[in-house]
C-alpha positions in Angstrom: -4.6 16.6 -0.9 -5.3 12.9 -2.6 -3.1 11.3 0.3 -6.0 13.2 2.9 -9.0 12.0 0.6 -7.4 8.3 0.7 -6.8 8.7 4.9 -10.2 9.7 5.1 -11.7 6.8 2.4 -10.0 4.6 4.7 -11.3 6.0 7.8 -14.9 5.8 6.4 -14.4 2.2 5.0 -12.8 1.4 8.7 -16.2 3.5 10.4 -18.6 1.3 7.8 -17.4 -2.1 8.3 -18.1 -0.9 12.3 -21.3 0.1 12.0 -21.7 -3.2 10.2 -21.0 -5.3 12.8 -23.0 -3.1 15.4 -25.9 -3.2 13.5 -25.6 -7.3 13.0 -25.8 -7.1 9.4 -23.8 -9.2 7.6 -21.1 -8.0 5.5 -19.9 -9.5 2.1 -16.8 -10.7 1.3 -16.5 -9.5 -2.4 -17.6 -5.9 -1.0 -15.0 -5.8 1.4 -12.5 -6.6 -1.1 -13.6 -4.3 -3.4 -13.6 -1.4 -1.3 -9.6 -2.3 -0.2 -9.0 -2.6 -3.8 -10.7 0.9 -4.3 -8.6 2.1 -1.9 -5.4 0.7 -2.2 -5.6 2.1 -6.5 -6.2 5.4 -4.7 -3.2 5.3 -2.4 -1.2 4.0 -5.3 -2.3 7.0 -7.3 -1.1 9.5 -4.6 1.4 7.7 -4.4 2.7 8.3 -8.4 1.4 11.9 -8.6 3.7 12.8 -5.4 7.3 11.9 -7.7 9.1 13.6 -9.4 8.9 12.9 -13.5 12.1 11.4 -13.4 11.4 9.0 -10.5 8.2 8.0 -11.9 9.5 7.0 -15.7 11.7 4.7 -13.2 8.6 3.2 -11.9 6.8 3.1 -14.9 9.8 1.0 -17.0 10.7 -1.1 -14.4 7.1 -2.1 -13.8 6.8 -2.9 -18.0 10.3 -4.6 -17.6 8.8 -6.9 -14.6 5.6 -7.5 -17.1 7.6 -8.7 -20.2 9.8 -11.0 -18.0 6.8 -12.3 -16.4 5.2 -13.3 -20.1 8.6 -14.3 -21.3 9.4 -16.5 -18.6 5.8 -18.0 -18.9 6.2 -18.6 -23.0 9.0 -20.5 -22.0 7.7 -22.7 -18.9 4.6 -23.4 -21.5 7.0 -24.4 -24.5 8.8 -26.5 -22.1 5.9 -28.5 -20.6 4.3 -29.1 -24.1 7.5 -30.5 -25.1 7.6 -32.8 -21.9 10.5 -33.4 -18.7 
């Protein structure tokens, strides 16, 4: 049911941005990228609720994995540059 509300968010964002443009008004960037942002969180979360637990404590540790390489790997690129080449 939350992957049909997301089609049909996605439909309406599609149906708004047309009407935009008929109607000659002028459309933000910022809003645009808000409302894909809005809808892209709400495909992800269809997305998540449609695995299975086991599937999804995969996702979810591999995902915190990726994050404390990320800061890790950045701690040591910043210790490195302060030292100098």
């Amino acid at each position: 049911m939350l992957t049909a509300v997301a089609v049909l968010a996605s439909l309406g964002l599609i149906g708004w941005l047309i009407y935009r443009a008929v109607r000659q008004k002028p459309i933000k960037a910022h809003t645009v990228v808000r409302a894909i942002a809005y809808l892209t969180g709400l495909y992800t979360f269809a997305f998540f609720l449609s695995m299975h637990i086991p599937l999804l404590i995969q996702v979810v540790v591999s995902i915190l994995l990726g994050a404390v390489l990320i800061v890790l790997g950045a701690t040591i690129q910043r210790r490195r540059q302060i030292k100098g080449p």
